[in-house]
SEPAZA-105604 format. One record per atom (N, C-alpha, C): x negated, y, z; residue in three letters. Coordinates in steps of 0.001 Angstrom, whole numbers, padded with zeros to 6 digits, always signed. Layout:
XYZALA
...
This chain:
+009520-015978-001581UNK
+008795-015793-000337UNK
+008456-014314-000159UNK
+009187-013923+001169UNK
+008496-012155+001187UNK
+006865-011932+001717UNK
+006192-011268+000971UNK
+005026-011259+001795UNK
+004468-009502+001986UNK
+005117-009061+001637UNK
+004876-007360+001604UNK
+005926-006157+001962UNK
+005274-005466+002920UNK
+006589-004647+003953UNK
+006249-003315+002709UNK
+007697-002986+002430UNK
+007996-001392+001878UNK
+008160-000657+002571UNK
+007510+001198+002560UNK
+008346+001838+002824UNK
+008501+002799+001935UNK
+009574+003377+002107UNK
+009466+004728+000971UNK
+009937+005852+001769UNK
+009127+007003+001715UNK
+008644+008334+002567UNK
+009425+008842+001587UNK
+010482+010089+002087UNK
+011468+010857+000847UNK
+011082+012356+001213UNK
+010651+013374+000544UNK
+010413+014819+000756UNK
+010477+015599+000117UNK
+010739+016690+000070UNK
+011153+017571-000866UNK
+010293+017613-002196UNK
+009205+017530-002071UNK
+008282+017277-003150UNK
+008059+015813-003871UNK
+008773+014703-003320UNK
+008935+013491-003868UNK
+008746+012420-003130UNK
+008179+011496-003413UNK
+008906+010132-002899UNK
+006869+009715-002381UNK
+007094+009127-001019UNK
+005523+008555-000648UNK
+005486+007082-000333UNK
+005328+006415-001134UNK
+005404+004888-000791UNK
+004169+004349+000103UNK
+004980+003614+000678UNK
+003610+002886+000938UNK
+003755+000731+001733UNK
+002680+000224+001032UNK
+003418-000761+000563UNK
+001846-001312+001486UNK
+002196-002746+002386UNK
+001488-003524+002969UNK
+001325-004914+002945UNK
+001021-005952+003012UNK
+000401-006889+002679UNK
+001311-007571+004331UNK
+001906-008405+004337UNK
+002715-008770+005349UNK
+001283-008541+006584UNK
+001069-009880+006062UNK
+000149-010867+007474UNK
-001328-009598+007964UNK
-001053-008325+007445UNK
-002111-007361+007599UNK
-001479-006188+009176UNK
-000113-006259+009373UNK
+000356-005443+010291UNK
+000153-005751+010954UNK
-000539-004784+011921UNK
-000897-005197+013560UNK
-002925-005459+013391UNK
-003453-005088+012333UNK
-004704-005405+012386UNK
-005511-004117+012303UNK
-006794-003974+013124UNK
-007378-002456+012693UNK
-008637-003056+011454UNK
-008895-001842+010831UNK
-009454-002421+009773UNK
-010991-001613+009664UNK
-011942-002119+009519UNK
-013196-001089+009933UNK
-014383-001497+009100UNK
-014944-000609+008968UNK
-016467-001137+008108UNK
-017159+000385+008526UNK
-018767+000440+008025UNK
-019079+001642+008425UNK
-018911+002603+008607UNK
-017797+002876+007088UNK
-017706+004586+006854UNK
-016171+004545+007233UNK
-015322+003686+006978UNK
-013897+003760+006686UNK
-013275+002932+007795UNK
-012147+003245+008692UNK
-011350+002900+009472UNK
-009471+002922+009286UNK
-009211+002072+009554UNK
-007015+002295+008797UNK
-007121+000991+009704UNK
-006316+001768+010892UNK
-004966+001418+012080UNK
-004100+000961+011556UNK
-003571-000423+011222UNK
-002574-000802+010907UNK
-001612-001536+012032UNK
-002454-001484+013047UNK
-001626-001544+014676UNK
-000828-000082+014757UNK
-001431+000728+014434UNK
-001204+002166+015201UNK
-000336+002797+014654UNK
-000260+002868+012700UNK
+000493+003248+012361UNK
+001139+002061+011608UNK
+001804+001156+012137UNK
+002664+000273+011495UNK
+003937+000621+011094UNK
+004898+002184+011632UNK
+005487+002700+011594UNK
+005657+003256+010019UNK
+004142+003635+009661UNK
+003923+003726+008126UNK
+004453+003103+006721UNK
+003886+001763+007489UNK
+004092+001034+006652UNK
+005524+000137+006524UNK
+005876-000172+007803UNK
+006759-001505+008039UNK
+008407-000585+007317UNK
+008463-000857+006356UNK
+009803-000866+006131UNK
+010764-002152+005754UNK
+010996-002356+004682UNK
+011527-003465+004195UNK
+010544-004917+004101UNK
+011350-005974+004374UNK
+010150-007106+003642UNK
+010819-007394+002604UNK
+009486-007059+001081UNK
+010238-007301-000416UNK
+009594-008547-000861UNK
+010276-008629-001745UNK
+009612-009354-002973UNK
+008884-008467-004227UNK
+007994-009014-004745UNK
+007070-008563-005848UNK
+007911-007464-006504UNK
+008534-007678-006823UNK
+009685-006745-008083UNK
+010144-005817-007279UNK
+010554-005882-005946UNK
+010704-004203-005506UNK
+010082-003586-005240UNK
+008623-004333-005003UNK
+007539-003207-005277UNK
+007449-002723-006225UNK
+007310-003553-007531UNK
+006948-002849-008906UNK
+008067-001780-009152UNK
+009182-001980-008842UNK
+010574-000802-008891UNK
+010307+000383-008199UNK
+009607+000209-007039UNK
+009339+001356-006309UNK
+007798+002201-006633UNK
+007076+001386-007148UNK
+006382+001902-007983UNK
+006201+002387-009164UNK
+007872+002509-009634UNK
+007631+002929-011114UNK
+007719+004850-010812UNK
+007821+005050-009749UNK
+008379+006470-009230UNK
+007574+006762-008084UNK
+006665+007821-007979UNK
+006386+008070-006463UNK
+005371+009726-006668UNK
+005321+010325-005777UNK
+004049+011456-005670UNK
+002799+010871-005236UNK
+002725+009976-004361UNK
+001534+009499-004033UNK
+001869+007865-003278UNK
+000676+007066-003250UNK
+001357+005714-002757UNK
-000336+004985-002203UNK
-000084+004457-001003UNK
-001000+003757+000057UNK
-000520+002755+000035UNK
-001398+001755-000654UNK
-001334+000351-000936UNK
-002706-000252-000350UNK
-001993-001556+000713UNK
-003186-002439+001472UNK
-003075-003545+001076UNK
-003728-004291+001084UNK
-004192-005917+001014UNK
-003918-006747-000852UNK
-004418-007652-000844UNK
-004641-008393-002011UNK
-003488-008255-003285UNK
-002238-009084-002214UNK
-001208-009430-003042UNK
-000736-007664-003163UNK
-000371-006948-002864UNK
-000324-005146-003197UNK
-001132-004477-004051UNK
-002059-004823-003642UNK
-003460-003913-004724UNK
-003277-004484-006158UNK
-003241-005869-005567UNK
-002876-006627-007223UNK
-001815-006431-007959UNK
-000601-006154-007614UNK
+000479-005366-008410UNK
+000064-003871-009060UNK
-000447-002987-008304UNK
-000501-001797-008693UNK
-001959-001772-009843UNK
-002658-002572-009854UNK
-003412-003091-011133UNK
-002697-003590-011929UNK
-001938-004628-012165UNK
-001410-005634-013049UNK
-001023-004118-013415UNK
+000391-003361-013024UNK
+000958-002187-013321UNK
+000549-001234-014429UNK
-001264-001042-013849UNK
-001867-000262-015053UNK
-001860+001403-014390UNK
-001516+001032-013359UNK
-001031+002542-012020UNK
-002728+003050-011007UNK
-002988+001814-011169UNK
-004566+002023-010539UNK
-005802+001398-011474UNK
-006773+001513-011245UNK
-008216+000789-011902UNK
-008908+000256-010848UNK
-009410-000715-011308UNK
-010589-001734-010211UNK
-011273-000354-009566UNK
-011673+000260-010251UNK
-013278+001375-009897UNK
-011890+002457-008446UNK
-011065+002045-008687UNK
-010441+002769-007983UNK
-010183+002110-006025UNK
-010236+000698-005978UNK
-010284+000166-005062UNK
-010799+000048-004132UNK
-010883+000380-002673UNK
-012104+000547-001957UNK
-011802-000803-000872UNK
-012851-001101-000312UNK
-012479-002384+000638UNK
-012847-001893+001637UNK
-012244-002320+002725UNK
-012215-001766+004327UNK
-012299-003234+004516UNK
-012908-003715+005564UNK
-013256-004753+006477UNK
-012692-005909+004734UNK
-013750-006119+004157UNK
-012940-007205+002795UNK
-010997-007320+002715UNK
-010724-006176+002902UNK
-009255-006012+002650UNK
-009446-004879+001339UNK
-008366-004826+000106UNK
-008839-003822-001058UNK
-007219-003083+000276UNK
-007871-001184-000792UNK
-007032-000150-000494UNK
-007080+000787-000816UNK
-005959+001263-001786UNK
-005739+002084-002716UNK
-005085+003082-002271UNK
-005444+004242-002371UNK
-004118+005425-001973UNK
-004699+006274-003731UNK
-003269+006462-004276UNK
-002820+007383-005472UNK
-002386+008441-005067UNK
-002415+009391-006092UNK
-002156+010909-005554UNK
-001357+011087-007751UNK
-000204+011415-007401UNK
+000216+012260-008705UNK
+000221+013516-008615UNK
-000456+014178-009465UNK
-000036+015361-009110UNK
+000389+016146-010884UNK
């Protein structure tokens, strides 16, 4: 079952993933401090619809990576790539953005 759109951003300085939670595109996401357009920039996100394992493939490589919703956040934990303390929730959705540097 696919439930998560890939994309992968390619630039001279490396690779920018960014990985979404299907049933989350097309929703704006808001709480006091924090706001993420996922109507607005769906362009961002919507690349491929994967399965679990091409995320984890595309996550074994990246400069930085913007990960939304449950089933996503929860890979890049299982992974060992992010930490709970690292997770922030926007409208009870988790969302992670990594930075390698």
């Amino acid at each position: 079952m696919i439930t998560m759109y890939l994309k992968i951003h390619e630039n001279p300085q490396g690779k920018i993933i960014a990985v979404c939670d299907k049933d989350l595109i097309g929703r704006i996401l808001k709480d006091k401090t924090r706001h993420l357009d996922l109507d607005r920039y769906r362009g961002f996100y919507m690349g491929k619809q994967v399965e679990e394992e091409i995320v984890r493939t595309a996550l074994g490589d990246f400069l930085s990576a913007n990960i939304v919703g449950k089933k996503a956040v929860k890979i890049a934990l299982d992974m060992g790539i992010a930490k709970e303390k690292d997770v922030m929730n926007i409208d009870n959705v988790p969302y992670i953005q990594i930075y390698r540097v």
